[in-house]
N, C-alpha and C positions, 0 to 999 in steps of 0.2 A: 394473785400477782399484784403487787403494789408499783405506783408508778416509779421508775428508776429514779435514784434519790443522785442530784447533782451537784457537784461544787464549781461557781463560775467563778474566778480570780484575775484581776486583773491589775497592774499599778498604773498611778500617772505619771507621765512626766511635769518637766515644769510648766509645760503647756497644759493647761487641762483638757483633759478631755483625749488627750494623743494617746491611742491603746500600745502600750511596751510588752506586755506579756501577757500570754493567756494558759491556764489551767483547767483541765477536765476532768476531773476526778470522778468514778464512781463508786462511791463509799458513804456512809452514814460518818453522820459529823457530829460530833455529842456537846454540848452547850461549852467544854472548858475549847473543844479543839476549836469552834468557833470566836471563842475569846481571843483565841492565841492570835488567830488570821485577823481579826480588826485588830489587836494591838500592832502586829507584824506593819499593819498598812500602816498605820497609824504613824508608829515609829519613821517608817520610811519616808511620809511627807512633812513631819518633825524636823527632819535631817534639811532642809531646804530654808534659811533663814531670812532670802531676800523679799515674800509675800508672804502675806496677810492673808492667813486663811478663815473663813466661817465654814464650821462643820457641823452637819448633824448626822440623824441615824435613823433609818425610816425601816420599817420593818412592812412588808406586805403577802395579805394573804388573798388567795384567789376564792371567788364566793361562789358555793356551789359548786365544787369542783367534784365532787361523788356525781350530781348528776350527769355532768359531761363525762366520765368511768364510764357509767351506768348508760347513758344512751347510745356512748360512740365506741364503745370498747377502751380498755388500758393501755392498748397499744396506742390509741388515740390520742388518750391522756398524756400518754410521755411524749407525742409528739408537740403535742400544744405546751406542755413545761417548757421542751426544748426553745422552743419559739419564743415564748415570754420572755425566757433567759436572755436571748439572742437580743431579742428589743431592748430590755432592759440594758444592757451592756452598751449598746449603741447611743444609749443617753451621756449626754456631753454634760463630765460634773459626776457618775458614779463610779468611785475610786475603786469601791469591791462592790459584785452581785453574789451574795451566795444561799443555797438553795438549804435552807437551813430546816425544811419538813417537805413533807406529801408534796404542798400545795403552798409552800411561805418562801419569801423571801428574805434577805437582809439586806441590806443598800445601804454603805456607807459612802456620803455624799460631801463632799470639797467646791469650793466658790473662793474667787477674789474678794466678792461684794454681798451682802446681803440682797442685793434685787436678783446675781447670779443665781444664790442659792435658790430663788423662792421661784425665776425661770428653769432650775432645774426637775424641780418638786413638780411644774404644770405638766414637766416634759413627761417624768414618770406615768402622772395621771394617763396623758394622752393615750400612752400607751396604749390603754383598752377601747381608744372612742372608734377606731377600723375593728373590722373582724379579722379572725383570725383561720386560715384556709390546712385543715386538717386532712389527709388522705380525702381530698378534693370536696372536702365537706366543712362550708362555712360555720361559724362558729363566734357567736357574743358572746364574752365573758367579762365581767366585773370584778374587782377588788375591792377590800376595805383596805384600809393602811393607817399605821400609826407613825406619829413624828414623835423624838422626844427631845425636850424643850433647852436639855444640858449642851454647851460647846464643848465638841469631843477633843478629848485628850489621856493619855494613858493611865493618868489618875481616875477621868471619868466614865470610861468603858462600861465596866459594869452598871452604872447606875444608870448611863444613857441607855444601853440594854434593857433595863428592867422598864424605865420610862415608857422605851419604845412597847414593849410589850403591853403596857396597861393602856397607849394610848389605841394600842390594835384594838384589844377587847373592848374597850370603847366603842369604838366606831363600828364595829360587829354585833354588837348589842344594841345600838340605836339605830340598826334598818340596813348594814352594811353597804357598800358601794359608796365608803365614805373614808373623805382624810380628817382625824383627829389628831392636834396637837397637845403633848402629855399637861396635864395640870393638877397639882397638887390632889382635884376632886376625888379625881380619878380614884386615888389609893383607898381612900379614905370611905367613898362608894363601894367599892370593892370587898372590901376585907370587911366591911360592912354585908356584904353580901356574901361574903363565905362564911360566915360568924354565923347568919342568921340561917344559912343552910344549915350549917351542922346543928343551931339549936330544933330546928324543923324535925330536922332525922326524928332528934331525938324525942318530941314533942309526939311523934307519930308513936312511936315504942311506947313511952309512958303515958299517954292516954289523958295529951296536956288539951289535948282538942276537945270542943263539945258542939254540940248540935242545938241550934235557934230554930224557929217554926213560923214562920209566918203563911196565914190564913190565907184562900181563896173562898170569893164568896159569890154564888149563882144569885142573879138579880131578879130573875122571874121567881124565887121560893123563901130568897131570905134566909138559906143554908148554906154554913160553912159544907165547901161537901170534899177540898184538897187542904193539904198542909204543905207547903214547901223545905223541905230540910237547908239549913245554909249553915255552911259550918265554921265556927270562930274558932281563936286561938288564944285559950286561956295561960298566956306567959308567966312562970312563976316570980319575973323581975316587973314587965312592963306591963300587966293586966290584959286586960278583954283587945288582942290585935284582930283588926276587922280583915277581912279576905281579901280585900284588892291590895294589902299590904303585901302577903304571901303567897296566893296564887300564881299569879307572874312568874314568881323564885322556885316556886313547885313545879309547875310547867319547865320552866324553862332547864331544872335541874333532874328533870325527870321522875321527881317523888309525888308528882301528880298522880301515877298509876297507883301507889300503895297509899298515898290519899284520900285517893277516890275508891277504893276500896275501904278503906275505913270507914268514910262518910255512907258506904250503902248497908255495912254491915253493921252498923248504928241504929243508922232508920230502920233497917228490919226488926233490929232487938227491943227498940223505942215500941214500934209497931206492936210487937209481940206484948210487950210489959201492956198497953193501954190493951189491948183483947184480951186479956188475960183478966182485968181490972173492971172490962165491962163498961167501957168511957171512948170519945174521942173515936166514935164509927167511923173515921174518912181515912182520904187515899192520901198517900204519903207521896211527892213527886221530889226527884234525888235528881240532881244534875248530874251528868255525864259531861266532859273534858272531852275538847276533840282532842288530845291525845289518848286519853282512856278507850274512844269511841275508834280510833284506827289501831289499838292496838290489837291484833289479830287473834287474843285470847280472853279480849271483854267479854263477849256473850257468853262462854260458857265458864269463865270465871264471877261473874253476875250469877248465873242460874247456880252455882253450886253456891255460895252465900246464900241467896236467898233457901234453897234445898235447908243449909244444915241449920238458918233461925228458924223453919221451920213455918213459916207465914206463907198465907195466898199471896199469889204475884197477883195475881189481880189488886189488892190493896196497894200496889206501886208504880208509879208515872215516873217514866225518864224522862229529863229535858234533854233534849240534844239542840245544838245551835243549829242556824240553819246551814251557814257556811260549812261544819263538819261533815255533812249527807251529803254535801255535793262532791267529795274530795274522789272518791271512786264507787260509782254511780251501780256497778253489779252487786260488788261488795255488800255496798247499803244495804239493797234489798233484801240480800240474803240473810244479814245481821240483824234487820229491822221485822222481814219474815220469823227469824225460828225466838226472836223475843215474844213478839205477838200472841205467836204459837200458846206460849207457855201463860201468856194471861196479861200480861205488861202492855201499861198503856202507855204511846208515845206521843210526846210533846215538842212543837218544834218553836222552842228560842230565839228571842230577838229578832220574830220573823219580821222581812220589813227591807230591815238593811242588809242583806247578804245577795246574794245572785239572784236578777232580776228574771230569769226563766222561772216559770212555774210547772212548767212539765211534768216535775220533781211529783208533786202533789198529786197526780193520779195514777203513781207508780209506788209510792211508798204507804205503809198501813200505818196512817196519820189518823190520831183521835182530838188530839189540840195545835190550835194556834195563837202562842203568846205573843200579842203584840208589842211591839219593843215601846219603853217606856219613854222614847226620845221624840216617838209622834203625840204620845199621851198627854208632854209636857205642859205643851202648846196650844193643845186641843181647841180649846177654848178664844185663844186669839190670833191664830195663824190657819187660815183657810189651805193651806197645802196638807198640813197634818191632819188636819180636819177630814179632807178628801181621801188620803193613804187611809188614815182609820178603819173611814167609813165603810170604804171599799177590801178592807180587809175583814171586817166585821159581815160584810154581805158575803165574798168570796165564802168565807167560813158556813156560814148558811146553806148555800148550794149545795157545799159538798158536804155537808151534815155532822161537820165537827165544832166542838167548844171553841169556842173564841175569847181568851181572857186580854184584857187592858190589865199592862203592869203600868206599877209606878202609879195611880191611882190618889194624889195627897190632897185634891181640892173637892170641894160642893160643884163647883163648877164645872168641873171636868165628868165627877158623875153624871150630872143632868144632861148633859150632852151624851155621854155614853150609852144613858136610858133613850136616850131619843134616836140612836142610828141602832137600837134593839142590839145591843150589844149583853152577850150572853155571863160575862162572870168578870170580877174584878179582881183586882190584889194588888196593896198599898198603905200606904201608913195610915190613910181615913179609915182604912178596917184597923189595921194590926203593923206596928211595926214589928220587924222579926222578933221575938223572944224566947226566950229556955223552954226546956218541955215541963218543967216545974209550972212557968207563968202562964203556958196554953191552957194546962188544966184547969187550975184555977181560976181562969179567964171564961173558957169556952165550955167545958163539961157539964157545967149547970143549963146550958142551952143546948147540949147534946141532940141532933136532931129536931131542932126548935128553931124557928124563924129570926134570925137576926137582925133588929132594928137598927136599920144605918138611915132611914127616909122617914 
């Protein structure tokens, strides 16, 4: 059962703000019927020639609104729609409220003055700063909201429309519980970003992606003894795109899962070619996505990859970050349990900065801890990072797991790392990432040999 879908309508008089009529509809309203009702109002306050009116079109949606479904019931939900509605309608200055999705609004908004308008615009906000009292069950909710930038007029309808919309997505993409007003960026980010989704798709299908290696090295033996997989995008217009360009867009468009699935059924094949070859003895460690990692068919979509390349899991390290293990704490275990099982060693990412509990740590079957490269930086002239390191470096000790320092690029920051007995490094003083072609070439001839970095 979906929350009942509403339409609030209402005109002003010449007074603004004096409510003349009101409508209830319940029905679905499809983007032309809701054109027609802002033109309708539109027209109507057109017809009044003695004021000056400034108009805009603000469109809002409520953040998080599956989880108040989800905790309070639907029946919840439509009470708390009702309520919005109600508020919102009560704002002095909204000529129409209509309930134009699940959880969206449209707010066509009229002013004598530009300072009217921009007091009516604080009023909407307000809206959300009280709670909101549901079958006697309090309730915080936020919005994001879009403004767009055009003065409404029956010519301009649709384009303020469209504005309104891109300046929503805006503001929903940059942390929600936020007012954006439309600007030309917008579009242009945009369709930008659906461009580059769909060449992604297709980049995933045609096998435009490849996989870089950058080395881990044990300091007590002088052995490479991990390889990290990190995966580029070889673009057949814009060459070698690096990950933090596309990750983001992958995640956030959900082709992180068949991403991430590529990226470990690479490194297994990778894997397999170099045993096969008689080269490059080490563990291959593949990152995991906290999306990949809460998706409830990872683990045994992992174990059948690995099954049909045919390779020991034990030659494989997941990284998982630290913030993903904490997301639902039974779950974990059990995910992190029947991987282990099977041979898989697990790595916990960017440890450092994510949730300050460590409890985590004598519950989960933990074999590394990658120290985030943001205390590594500094290491050397900031006595705080200094401290996190060191003390992450001993914690790891205790409990008798690897402790690698990323991000790794100075002399200086080694000699320091050698001196708080820190156990493995990885950074561009070993290796910056490169092809599995440049590993071999590089490494193979030291295959099992001590590597001279001191």
């Amino acid at each position: 059962m979906k929350a009942v879908w509403r339409l609030f309508h209402f005109a002003a008089s010449k007074k603004l703000g004096t409510l003349r009529s009101k409508k209830i509809i319940t029905r679905i309203y499809h983007r032309q019927k809701l054109l027609s009702l802002l033109k309708q109002a539109i027209g109507n306050q057109h017809h009044d020639k003695h004021i000056t009116l400034f108009s805009s079109l603000l469109i809002l949606d409520i953040d998080r609104f599956r989880q108040v479904n989800f905790s309070l019931g639907y029946m919840s939900g439509d009470l708390l729609l009702e309520e919005v509605a109600n508020r919102l309608r009560s704002v002095h200055g909204c000529d129409l409220v209509v309930q134009s999705g699940d959880d969206e609004f449209v707010l066509l908004i009229y002013a004598n003055t530009h300072d009217q308008l921009s007091q009516t615009i604080q009023s909407i906000q307000h809206v959300f700063v009280t709670s909101f009292i549901v079958m006697d069950q309090e309730c915080f909710i936020t919005a994001s909201m879009g403004i767009s930038a055009v003065e409404i007029s029956l010519a301009t309808i649709e384009q303020a429309l469209h504005q309104a919309d891109q300046a929503l997505l805006a503001a929903k993409r940059t942390g929600k519980n936020k007012l954006v007003t439309y600007n030309s960026s917008h579009v242009q980010r945009f369709t930008n970003q659906i461009q580059m989704e769909t060449e992604l798709r297709k980049a995933i299908l045609e096998n435009q992606l490849i996989l870089y290696y950058q080395p881990r090295l044990e300091l007590s033996t002088g052995n490479i003894i991990c390889l990290e997989a990190l995966v580029r995008w070889n673009h057949p217009q814009l060459g070698l795109i690096a990950p933090n360009e596309f990750i983001p867009l992958a995640e956030e468009s959900g082709l992180i899962l068949s991403l991430g699935e590529w990226v470990l059924r690479e490194a297994c094949l990778q894997k397999a070619r170099w045993l096969e070859a008689g080269i490059l003895n080490y563990q291959i460690a593949v990152n995991i996505s906290p999306c990949q990692f809460q998706d409830e068919s990872f683990s045994d979509k992992a174990i059948q990859i690995i099954e049909q390349t045919g390779i020991d899991p034990a030659f494989l390290e997941f990284e998982i970050t630290e913030s993903s293990i904490m997301q639902n704490m039974d779950t974990t275990v059990a995910v992190l349990d029947k991987l282990c099982n099977k041979g898989i060693s697990i790595s916990i990412d960017d440890f450092g900065i994510g949730y300050s509990s460590l409890n985590y740590l004598k519950q989960f079957p933990i074999h590394c801890l990658k120290i985030d490269r943001s205390f590594v930086k500094n290491i050397h002239s900031n006595k705080d990072d200094w401290a996190i390191t060191n003390a992450i470096i001993h914690l790891g000790h205790a409990l008798e797991v690897q402790v690698v320092a990323e991000g790794v690029e100075e002399w200086s920051q080694l000699e320091i790392l050698k001196e708080t007995t820190c156990t493995t490094i990885q950074g561009y003083l070993l290796s910056p990432p490169v092809s599995a072609i440049e590993i071999e070439q590089t490494f193979h001839r030291n295959n099992n040999k001590p590597v001279m970095i001191s």
